[in-house]
C-alpha positions as CSV (number, residue, x, y, z in Angstrom):
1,X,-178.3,-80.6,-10.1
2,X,-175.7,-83.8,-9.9
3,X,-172.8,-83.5,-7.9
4,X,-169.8,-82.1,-10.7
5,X,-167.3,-84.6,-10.3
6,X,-163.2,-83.4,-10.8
7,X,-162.5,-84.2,-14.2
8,X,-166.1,-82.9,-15.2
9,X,-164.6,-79.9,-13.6
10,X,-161.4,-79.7,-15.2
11,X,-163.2,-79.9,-18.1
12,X,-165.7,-77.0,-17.8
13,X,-162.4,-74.8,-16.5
14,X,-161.4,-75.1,-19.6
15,X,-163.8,-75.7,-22.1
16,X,-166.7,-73.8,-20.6
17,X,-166.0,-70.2,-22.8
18,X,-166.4,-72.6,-25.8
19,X,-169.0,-74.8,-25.3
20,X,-170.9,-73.0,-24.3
21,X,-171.4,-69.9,-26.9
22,X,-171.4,-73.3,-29.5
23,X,-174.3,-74.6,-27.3
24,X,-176.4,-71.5,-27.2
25,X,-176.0,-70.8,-30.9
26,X,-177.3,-74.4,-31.5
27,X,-180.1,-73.4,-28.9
28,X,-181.1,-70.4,-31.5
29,X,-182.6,-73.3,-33.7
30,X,-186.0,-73.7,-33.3
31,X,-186.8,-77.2,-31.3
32,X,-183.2,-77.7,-30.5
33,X,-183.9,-75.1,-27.2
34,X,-183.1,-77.5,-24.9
35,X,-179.8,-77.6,-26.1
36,X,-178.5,-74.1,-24.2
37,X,-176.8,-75.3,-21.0
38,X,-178.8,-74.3,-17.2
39,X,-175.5,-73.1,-15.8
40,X,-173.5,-71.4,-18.5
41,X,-170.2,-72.1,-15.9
42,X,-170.6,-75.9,-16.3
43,X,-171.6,-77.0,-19.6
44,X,-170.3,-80.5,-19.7
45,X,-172.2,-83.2,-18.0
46,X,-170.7,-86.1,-15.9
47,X,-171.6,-88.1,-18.2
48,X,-170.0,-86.7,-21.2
49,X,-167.1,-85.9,-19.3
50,X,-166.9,-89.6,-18.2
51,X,-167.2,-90.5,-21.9
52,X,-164.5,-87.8,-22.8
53,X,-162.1,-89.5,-20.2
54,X,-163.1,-93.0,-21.5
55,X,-162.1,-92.3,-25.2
56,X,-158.8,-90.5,-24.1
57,X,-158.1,-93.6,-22.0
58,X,-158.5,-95.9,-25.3
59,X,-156.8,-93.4,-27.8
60,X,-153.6,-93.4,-25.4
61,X,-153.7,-97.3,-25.1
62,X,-154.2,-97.5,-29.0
63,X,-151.1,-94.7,-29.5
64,X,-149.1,-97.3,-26.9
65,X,-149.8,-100.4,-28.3
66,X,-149.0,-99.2,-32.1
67,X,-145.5,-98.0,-30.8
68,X,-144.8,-101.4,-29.0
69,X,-145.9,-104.0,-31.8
70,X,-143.8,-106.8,-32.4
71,X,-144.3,-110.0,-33.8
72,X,-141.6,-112.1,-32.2
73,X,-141.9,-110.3,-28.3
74,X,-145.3,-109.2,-27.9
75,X,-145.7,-107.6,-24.5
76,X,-149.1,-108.7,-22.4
77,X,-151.1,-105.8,-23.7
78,X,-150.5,-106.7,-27.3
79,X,-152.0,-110.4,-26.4
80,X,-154.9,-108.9,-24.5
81,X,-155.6,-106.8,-27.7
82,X,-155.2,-109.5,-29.7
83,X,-157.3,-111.9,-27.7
84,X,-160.1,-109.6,-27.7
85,X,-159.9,-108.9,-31.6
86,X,-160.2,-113.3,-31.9
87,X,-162.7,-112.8,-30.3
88,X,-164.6,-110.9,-32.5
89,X,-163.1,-112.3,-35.2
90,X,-164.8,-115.2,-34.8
91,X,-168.0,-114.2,-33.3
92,X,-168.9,-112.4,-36.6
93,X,-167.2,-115.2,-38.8
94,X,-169.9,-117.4,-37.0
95,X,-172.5,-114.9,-36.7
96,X,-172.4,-113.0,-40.6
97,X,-170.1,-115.4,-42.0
98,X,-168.7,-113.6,-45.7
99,X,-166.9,-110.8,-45.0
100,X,-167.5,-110.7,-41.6
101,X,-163.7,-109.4,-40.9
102,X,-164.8,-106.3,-42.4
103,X,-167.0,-105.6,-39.3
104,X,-164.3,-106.5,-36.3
105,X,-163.3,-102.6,-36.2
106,X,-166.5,-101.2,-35.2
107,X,-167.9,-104.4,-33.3
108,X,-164.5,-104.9,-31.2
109,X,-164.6,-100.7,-31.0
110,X,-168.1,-100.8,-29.3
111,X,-167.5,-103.9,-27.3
112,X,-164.3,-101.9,-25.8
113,X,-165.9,-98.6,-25.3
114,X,-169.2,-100.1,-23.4
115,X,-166.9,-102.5,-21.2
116,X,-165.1,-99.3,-20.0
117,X,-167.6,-96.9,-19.9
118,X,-169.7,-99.7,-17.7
119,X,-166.4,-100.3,-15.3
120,X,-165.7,-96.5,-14.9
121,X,-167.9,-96.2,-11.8
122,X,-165.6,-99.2,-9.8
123,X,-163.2,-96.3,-9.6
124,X,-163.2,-93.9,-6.9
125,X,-164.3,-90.2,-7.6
126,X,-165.9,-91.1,-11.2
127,X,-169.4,-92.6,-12.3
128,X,-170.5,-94.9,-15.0
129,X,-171.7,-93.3,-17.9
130,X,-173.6,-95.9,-19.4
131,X,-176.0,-95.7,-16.7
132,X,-177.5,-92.6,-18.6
133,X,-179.6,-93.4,-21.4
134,X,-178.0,-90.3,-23.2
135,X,-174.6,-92.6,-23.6
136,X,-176.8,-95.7,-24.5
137,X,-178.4,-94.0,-27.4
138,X,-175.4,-92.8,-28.6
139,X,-173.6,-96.2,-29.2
140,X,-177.2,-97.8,-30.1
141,X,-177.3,-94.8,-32.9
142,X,-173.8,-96.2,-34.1
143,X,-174.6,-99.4,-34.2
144,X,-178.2,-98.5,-35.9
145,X,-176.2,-95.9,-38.8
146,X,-173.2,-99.1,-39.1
147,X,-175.3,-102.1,-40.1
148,X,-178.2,-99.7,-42.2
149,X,-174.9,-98.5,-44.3
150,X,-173.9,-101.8,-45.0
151,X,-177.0,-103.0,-45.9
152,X,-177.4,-100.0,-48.3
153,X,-174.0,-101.1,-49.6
154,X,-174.7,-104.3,-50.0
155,X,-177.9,-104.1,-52.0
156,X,-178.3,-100.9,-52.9
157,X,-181.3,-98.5,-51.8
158,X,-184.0,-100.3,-53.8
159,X,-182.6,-103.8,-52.9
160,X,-182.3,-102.8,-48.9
161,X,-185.8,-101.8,-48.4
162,X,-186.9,-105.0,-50.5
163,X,-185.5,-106.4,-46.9
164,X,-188.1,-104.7,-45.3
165,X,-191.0,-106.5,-47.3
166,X,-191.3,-110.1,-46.6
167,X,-190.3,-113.4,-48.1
168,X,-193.5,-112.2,-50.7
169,X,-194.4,-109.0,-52.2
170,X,-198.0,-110.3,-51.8
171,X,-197.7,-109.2,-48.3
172,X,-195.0,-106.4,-48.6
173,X,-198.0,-103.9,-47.7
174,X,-198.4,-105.2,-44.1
175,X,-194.9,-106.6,-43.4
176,X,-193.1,-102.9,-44.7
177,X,-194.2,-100.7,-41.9
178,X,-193.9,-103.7,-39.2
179,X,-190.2,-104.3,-40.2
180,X,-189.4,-100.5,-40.2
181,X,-191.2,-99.9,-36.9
182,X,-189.2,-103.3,-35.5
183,X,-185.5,-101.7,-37.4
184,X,-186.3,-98.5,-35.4
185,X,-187.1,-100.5,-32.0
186,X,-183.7,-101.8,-32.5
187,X,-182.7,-97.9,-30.8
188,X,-185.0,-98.9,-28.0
189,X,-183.4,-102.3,-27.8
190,X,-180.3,-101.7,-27.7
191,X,-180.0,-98.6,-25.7
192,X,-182.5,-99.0,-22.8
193,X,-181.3,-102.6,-21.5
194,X,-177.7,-101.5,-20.9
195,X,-179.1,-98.2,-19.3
196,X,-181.2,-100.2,-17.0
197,X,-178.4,-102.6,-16.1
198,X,-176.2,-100.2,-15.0
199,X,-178.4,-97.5,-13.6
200,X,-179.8,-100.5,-11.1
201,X,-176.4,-101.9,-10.9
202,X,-175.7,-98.6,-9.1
203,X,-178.6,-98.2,-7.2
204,X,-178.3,-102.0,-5.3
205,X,-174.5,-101.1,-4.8
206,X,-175.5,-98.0,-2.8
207,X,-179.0,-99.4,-1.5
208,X,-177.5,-102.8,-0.4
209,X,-174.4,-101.7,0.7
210,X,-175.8,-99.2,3.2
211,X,-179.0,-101.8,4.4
212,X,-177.7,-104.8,5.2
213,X,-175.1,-103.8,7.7
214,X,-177.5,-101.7,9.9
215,X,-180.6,-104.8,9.3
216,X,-177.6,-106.6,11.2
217,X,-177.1,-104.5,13.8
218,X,-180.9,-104.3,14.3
219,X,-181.2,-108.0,14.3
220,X,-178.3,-108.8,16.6
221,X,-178.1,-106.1,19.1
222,X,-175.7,-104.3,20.7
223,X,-173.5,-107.5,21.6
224,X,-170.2,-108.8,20.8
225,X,-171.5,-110.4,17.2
226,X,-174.2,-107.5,16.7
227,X,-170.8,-104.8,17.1
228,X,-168.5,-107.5,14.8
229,X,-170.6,-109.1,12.1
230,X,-172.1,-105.5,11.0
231,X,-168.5,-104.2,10.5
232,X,-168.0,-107.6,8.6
233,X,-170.7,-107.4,6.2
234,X,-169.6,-103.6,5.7
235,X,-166.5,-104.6,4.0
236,X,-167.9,-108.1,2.5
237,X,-171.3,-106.6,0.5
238,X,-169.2,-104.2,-1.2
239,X,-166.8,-106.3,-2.8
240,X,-169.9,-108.8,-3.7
241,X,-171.7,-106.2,-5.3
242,X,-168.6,-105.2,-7.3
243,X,-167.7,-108.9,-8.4
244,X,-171.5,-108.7,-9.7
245,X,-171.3,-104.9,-11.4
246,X,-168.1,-106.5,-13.3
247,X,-169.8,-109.4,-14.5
248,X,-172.9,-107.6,-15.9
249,X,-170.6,-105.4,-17.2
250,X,-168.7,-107.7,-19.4
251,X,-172.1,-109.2,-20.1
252,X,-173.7,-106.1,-21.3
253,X,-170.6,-105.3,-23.0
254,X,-170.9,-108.7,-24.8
255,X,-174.6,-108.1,-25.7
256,X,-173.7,-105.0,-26.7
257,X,-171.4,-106.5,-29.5
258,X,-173.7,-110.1,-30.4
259,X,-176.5,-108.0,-31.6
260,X,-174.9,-105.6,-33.7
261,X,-173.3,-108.4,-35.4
262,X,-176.7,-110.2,-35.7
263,X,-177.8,-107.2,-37.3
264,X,-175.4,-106.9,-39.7
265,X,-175.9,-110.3,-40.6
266,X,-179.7,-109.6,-41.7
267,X,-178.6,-106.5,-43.4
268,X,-176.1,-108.3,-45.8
269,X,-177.5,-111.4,-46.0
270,X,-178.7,-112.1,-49.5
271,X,-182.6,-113.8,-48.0
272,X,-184.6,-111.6,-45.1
């Protein structure tokens, strides 16, 4: 069983005699067993609680930043806000074109919420839950349920799964099932490749990070430089290693919001 980290703690101490009779009812439904928790006294995984703290984290900075909005002295977390909804803005005005201001709430949401969520391990005493392909799938499922409804909306049922059947209905037989089966693989897409980039993100940190300094030692001896340089590279790999988990972060975390908007783009769009 993982190490329970504090807040995962804190939030078993308190939520445990709720969660989990909920859980165990839930696990009375046949195929949803797996459901009932194995230690009834710690219900709440690391990474839900991880997730838990992350959404608090951006509720509180939302709450802050409605109470300090002003147009003529915007403070610097109003312009970071603001920068990141441009952003967005513009990404989907490129990317879906029409209407594609409609789409910055959920897009710059996700974008937000991955970045975060794929940070949270930098910090001391707390892990990164997107390096559980439990959190992946979650946002993938978003993303998957955001652009299908506005597709839906778009063209209505009938017109949405004419998407599905080619630029000619002569063909609609084979390309029906190969377009659902790739819509579906979009879960698969989506979710695994930021699981895997964090999850080995983590894994180099620790593996790297523990290896080099004693390959150093082993290479140099037990001199002057073999004593110095191994204390060195102790300090330096770490920090390397964290310039590189940020940057995959904000890369995933941009990935994370360019394909969603490319899929909304071939939902809405008037020709497949």
């Amino acid at each position: 069983m993982e190490h329970e980290l504090w807040f995962t703690a804190l939030l078993n101490k308190l939520l445990a005699g709720v969660v989990t009779p909920m859980l165990g009812a839930i696990a009375q439904i046949h195929g949803f067993e797996w459901v009932r928790p194995e230690n009834a006294a710690q219900p709440i995984p690391n990474y839900i609680a991880m997730e838990v703290m992350v959404i608090l984290v951006i509720l509180i900075g939302a709450i802050l930043l409605r109470r300090r909005l002003s147009v003529e002295k915007p403070g610097k977390f109003q312009h970071a806000m603001e920068v990141v909804v441009e952003f967005t803005r513009d990404m989907n005005q490129e990317i879906i074109g029409h209407h594609a201001e409609r789409y910055i709430g959920m897009i710059a949401t996700l974008g937000i919420f991955i970045l975060l969520c794929n940070l949270w391990g930098l910090v001391p005493t707390l892990a990164t839950p997107t390096a559980r392909i439990e959190v992946t799938l979650g946002c993938a499922v978003a993303a998957f349920i955001h652009y299908n409804y506005h597709g839906l909306r778009q063209h209505g049922v009938v017109g949405y799964l004419k998407h599905f059947c080619g630029p000619m209905m002569a063909i609609a037989v084979i390309m029906f099932p190969i377009e659902v089966i790739s819509n579906f693989g979009r879960l698969l897409s989506l979710s695994v490749r930021l699981m895997a980039n964090m999850m080995v993100g983590n894994v180099l940190d620790q593996v790297f990070g523990e290896m080099i300094p004693g390959v150093f030692h082993s290479l140099l001896g037990s001199n002057v430089l073999g004593s110095v340089l191994p204390a060195v590279m102790s300090a330096v790999t770490p920090v390397a290693f964290m310039a590189l988990h940020i940057f995959v972060s904000l890369l995933q975390a941009y990935i994370f919001m360019l394909l969603p908007a490319i899929y909304i783009s071939m939902a809405v769009s008037e020709e497949h």
